[in-house]
N, C-alpha and C positions, 0 to 999 in steps of 0.2 A: 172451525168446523165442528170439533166437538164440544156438546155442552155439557149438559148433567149424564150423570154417570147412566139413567133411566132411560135418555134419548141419543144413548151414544152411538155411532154407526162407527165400525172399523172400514167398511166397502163403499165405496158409493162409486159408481158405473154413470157417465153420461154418454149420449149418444143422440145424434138425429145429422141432418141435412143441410143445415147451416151452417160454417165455419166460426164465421163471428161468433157466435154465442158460444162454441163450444171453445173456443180462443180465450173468451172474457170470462168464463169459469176457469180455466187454466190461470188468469190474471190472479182472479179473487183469490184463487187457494194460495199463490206464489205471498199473499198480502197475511197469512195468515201467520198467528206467533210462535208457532211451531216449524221445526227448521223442514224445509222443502227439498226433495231432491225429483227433478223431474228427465225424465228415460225416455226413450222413443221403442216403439213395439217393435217395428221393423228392423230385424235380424235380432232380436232380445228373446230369451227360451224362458219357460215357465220357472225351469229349475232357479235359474239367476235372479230369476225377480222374489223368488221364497226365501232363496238367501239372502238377500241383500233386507227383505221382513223380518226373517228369523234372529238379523245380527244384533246382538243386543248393543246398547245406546245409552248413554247416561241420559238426551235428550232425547221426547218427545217426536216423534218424526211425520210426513205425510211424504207418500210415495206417489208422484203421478207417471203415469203410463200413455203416454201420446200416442196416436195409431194403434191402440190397443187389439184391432183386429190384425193386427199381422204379427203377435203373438205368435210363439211356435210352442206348440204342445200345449198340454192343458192336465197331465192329470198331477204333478206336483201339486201346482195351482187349487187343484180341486182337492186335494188332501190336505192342503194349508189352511184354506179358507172352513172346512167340514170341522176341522179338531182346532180353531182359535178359539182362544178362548175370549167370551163375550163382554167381560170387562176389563181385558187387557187395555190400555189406551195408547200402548205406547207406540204403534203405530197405524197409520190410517193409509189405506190402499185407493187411489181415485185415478180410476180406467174412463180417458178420453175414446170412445171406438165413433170413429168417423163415418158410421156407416147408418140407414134410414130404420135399419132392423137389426135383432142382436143374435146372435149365432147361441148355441145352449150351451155356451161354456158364460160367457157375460149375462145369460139369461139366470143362469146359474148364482154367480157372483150377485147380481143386483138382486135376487131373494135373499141374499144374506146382508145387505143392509139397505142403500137409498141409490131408487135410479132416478134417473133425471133426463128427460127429453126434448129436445130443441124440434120439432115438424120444419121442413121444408115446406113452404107454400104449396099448395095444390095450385092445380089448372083453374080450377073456377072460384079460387077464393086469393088469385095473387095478390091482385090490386089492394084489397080492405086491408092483406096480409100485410102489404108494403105501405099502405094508408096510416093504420094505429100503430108501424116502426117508427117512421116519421113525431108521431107524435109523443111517444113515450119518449124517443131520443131527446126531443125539446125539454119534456120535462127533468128530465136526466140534465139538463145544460141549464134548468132553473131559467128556462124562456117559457112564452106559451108561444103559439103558431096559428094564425088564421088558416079556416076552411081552405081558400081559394090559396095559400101558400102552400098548403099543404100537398096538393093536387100538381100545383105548376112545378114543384121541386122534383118530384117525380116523374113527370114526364120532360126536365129538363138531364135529372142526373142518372135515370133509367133504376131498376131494381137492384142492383148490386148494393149490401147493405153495409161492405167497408164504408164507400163510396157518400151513398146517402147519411152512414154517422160522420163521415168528415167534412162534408156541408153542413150541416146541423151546426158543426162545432163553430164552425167558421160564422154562419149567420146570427149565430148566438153575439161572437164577440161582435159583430157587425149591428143587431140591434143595441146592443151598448144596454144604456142606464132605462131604456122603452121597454123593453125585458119580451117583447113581441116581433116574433119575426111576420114581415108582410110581403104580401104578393111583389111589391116594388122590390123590396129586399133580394127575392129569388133573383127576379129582373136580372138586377145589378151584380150580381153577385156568384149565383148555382151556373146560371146558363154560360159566364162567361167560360167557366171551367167543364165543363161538360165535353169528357173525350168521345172521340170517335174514328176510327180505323177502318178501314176496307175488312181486316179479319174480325173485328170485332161485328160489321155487319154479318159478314158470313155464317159468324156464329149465333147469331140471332137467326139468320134467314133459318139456318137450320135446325132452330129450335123449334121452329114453326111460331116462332114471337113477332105478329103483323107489326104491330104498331111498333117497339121496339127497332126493329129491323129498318122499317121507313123514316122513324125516328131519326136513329144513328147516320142513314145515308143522306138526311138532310141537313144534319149539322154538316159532314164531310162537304156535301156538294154549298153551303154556304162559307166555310172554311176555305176550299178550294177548287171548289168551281167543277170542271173538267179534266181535271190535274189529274184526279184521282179515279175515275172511270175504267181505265183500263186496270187501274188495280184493284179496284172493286171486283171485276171480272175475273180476275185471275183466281183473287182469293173464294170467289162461287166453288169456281172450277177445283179448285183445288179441294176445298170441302165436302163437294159431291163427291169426288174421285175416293175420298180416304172412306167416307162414309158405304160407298158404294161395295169396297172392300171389303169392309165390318159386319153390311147385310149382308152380301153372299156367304159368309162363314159363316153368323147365325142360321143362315136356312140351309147351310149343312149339316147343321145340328153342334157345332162346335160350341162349349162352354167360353163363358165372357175370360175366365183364367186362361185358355187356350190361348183364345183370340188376342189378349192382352199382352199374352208370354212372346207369342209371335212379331208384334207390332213393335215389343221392346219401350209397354207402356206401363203406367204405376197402375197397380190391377185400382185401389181406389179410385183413383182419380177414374179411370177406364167406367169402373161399376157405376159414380155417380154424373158423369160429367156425354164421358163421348158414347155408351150402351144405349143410355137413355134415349139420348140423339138418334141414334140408329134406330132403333123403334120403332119412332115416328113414323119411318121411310118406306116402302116397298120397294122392291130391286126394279121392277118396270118403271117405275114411276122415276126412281135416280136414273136410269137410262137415259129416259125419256127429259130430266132437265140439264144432264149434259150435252145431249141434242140442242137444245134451246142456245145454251150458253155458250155452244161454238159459234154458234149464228151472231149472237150477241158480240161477241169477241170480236167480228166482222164490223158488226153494226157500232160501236164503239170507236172505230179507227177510221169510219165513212165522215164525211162532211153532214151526216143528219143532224139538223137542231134539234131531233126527235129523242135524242140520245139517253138523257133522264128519264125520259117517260118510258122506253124501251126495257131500262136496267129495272124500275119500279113495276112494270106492267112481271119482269122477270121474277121477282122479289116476290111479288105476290102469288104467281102462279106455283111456288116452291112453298110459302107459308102457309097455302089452303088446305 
């Protein structure tokens, strides 16, 4: 990580929305020839992380800071980082913060040497977002990938990008010595593994992810029929209910820390994962589809062959 003494960084801060990427930076640093010792931020104080900087080393070191936002304190930190001196080398500071945006103490630190930012896909640029991952992964596996594979892998392995590089890997060795992955290959290969859970829809339904959502409950109801129907249902209900809980606290004005503290949930995970979700929702509106899904819960247990079309007619009426 460091080169010439002119482009040397002691700091470097990364940060964004994606896990993967900020995982496989933590890989690349661990590969570097200088000895690595890596920390997790959550219950770690400013002071300990400047001493454990300040300890002097016969070797060269690189400190990484996992969960960098839950960090306790800052202003060691800020006195460490203001009076380093700028060709010391012999240690390198690299703060993992898992979070979309940087708080002014990492906003702070990444002026003092190199940030780096991973974006979480936006609402109107997923797909292309997950289209050229796809692709780049290939090349990374020293495969290419036709258009029409590229598209079908996708809508077989859904957007999770652990998921989508561990297909990749796989159809890579599966093209073999053709060095090209093809639509047949997906076929054979992506769709057969392609999970699907009754919670796993729930949480698409409630991401407001159409396709997605209908997606997943077609593999389930192809997988296993009827079997799963009632469990589908449950797990609605059940997602509405917790969600339903999280808007009425935000429209009491309750902070996401409060909300999280209460819930007995990982305030990250909370900030980027179940907030978001809640968002989406209006408190009438949640009322109004656990209305729906007791009915449904009825209508699941009846003799209707209309059953499917029932849960999907549900599914969408939640995703719009």
């Amino acid at each position: 990580m460091a080169g010439k003494a002119s482009t040397f960084n002691a700091f470097y801060v990364a940060f964004g929305g994606e896990p993967l990427h900020l995982d496989r930076y933590i890989e690349r640093t661990r590969q570097s020839r200088r000895r690595v010792i890596v920390m997790d931020g959550d219950g770690l104080t400013d002071a300990t992380l400047v001493e454990l900087c300040e300890t002097s080393a016969e070797d060269p070191r690189t400190i990484v800071v996992d969960n960098a936002q839950e960090l306790k304190g800052h202003e060691e930190l800020r006195r460490y980082v203001t009076a380093r001196n700028p060709i010391d080398q012999s240690v390198i500071l690299v703060s993992i913060v898992r979070s979309e945006t940087l708080s002014d103490l990492w906003s702070f630190v990444a002026s003092k040497g190199k940030c780096l930012e991973w974006k979480k896909a936006k609402p109107w640029d997923k797909e292309s977002y997950h289209l050229d991952f796809i692709r780049e992964e290939a090349t990374l596996n020293a495969v290419t990938i036709r258009k029409r594979a590229v598209e079908a892998l996708l809508q077989s392995t859904g957007p999770d990008l652990y998921r989508l590089a561990n297909e990749i890997k796989k159809l890579a060795i599966y093209a073999g010595s053709a060095g090209e992955i093809t639509e047949r290959h997906v076929a054979e290969i992506a769709t057969q593994t392609a999970e699907a859970e009754p919670n796993m829809v729930a949480e698409a339904v409630m991401a407001k992810d159409t396709e997605r959502a209908l997606q997943l409950f077609s593999v389930l109801c192809a997988r296993s029929g009827e079997a799963q129907y009632g469990a589908v249902v449950h797990q609605l209900m059940k997602h509405v209910e917790n969600t339903t809980v999280i808007r009425s606290m935000f429209d009491k004005g309750m902070s996401p820390a409060s909300v999280a503290g209460l819930l007995g949930q990982n305030l990250w995970r909370f900030n980027n994962a179940v907030a978001p979700t809640a968002r989406k929702h209006e408190l009438r509106s949640l009322v109004r589809y656990m209305g729906q899904l007791c009915k449904l819960d009825l209508d699941v247990k009846s003799s209707s062959p209309f059953k499917r079309t029932m849960i999907e007619m549900v599914i969408l009426s939640i995703t719009q």
